[in-house]
N, C-alpha and C positions, 0 to 999 in steps of 0.2 A: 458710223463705225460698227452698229451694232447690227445692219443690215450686209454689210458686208463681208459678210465672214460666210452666211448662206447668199447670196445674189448670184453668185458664180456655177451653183448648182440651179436655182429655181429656173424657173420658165421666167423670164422679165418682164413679158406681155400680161403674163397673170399678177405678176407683184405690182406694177404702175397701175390695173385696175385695181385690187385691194388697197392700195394706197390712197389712190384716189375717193374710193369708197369711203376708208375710213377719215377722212377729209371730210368727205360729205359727212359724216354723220358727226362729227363735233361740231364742225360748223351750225351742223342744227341743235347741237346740246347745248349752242350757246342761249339758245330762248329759251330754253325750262331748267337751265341751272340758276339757282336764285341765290346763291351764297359763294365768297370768292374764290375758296378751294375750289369749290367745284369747277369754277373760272379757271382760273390757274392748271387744274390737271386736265382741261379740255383744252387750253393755249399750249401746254406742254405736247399732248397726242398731236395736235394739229399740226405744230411748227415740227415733229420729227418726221411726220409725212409731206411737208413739203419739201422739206430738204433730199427724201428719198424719190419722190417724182420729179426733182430738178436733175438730180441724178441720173435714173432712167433713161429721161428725153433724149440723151445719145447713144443708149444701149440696145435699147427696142427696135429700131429701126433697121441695126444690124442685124440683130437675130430674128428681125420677121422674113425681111427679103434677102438676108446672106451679106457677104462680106464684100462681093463683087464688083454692086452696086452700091455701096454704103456712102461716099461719096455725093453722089447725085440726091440719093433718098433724104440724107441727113441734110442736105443745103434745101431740099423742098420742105422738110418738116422744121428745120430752122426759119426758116420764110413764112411758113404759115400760124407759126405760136404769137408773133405780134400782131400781125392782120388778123387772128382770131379775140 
């Protein structure tokens, strides 16, 4: 909800790598955070960027190659997230 209100402005290609990014880096805060809070607010960053690249997954593919092909694009990028 709270990315949605700018998504519609941004570039989507750049917001799913930032997302992703910051994914990676909780991910890795989980091995030198040693106290639960710290746990807790790095589960909290983590779980609102996934939710936000789950999102994405069907946004990006329009706005990379157009609206034309969106169709075809989207059923090969849906195809290839579980075989990856």
């Amino acid at each position: 909800l709270i990315v949605g209100g700018f998504a519609d402005k941004a570039d989507k290609l750049r917001l799913a790598v930032g997302f992703v990014a910051l994914q990676a880096v909780m991910a890795l805060t989980y091995t030198f955070v040693h106290n639960a809070l710290g746990l807790y607010l790095a589960a909290l960053v983590f779980g609102f960027t996934v939710g936000n690249v789950y999102m994405l997954q069907s946004l990006v593919p329009g706005e990379v190659f157009g609206l034309v092909s969106y169709g075809g694009r989207y059923g090969v990028t849906s195809l290839a997230r579980p075989l990856g």
